[in-house]
C-alpha positions as CSV (number, residue, x, y, z in Angstrom):
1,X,6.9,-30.7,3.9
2,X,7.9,-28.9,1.0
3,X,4.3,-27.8,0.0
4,X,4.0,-25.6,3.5
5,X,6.0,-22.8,2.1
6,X,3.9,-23.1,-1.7
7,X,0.7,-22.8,0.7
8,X,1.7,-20.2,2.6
9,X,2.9,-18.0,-0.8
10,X,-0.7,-19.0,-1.8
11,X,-2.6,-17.2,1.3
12,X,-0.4,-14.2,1.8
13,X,-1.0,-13.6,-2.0
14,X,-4.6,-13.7,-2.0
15,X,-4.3,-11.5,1.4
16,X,-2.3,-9.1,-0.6
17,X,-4.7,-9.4,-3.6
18,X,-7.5,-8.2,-1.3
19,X,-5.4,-6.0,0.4
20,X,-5.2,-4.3,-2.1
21,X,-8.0,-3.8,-3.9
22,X,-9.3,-2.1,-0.1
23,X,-6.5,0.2,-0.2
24,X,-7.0,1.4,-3.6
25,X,-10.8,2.0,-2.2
26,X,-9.3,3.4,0.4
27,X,-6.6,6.3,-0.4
28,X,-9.1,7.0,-3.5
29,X,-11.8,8.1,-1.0
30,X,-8.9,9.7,1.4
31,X,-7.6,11.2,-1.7
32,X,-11.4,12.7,-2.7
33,X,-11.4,14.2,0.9
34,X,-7.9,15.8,0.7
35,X,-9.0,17.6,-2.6
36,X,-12.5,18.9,-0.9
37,X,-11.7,19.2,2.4
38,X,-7.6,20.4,2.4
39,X,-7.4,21.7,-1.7
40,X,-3.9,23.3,-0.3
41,X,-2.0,20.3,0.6
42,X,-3.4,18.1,-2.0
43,X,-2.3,20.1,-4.6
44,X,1.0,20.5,-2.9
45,X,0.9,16.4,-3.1
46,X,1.0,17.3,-7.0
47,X,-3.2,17.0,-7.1
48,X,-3.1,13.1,-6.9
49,X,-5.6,10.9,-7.9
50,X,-6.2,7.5,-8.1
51,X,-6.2,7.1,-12.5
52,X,-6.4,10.7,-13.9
53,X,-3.2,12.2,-12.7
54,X,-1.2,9.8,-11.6
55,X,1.8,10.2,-11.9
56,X,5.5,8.6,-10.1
57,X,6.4,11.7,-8.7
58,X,3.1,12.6,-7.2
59,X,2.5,8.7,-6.1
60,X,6.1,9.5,-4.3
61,X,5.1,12.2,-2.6
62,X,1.8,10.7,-1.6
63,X,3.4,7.5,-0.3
64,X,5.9,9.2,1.5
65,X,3.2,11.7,3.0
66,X,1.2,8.5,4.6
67,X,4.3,6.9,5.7
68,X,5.3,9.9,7.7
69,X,2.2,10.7,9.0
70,X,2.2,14.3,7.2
71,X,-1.4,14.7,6.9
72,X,-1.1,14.9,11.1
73,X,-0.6,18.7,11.0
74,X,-3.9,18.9,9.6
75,X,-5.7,18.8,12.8
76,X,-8.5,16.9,11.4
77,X,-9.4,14.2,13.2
78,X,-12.0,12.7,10.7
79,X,-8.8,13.0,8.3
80,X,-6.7,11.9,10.8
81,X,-8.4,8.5,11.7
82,X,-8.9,7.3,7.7
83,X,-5.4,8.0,7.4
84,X,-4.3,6.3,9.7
85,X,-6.2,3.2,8.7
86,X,-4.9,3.7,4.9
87,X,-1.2,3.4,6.6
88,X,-1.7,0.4,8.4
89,X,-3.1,-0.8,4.9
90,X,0.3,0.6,3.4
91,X,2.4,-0.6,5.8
92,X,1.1,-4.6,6.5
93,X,1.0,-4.6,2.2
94,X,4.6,-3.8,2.4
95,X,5.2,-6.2,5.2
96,X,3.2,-9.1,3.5
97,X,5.1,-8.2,0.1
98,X,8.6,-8.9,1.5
99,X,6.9,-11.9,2.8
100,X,6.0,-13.1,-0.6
101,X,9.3,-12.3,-1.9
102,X,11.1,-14.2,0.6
103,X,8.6,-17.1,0.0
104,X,9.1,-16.9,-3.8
105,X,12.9,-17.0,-3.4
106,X,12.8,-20.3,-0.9
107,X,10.2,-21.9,-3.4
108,X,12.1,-21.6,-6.2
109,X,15.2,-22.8,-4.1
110,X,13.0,-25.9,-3.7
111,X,12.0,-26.7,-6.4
112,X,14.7,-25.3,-8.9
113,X,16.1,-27.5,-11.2
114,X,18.9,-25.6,-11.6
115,X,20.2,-25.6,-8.1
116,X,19.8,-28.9,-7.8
């Protein structure tokens, strides 16, 4: 019964190991098409990019931009729709990390010597 929680830590990391690597794809190519297609709100953003310049503050500002749908004003629906999708990335990889934490902490619980 004990090895449930170790195999469900085991899934939702490999979920949040490929996950990721689409949302990286993902906000790069958003990030490509902010620069060319909206130049004055990406550099307001700080000019993000995925490697080059990036930087915590622009990553903040970026993040917080998805997460509050900012790029909505843009009336760009083509825009509109892949940012939405890199959202939902954003937000079930933030869901499915608490997830792993919790597991983590209840595995270790388990299987601690220490609190044994």
């Amino acid at each position: 019964m004990a090895t449930i929680p170790a195999m469900a830590f085991i899934v939702l990391f490999g979920i949040q190991f490929v996950g990721t690597i689409i949302y990286l794809f993902r906000i790069s190519r958003l990030l490509r098409q902010l620069k060319t297609s909206h130049w004055g709100v990406w550099e307001s953003l700080g000019s993000p990019s995925l490697l080059l310049n990036n930087t915590p503050g622009n990553s903040w500002l970026v993040l917080r931009w998805l997460w509050t749908k900012g790029y909505s004003e843009l009336n760009d629906p083509e825009f509109e729709r892949r940012a939405d999708v890199a959202r939902a990335f954003l937000r079930a990889l933030t869901g499915n990390f608490a997830l792993l934490l919790l597991l983590f902490f209840s595995i270790f619980a388990l299987y601690s010597p220490l609190i044994h």
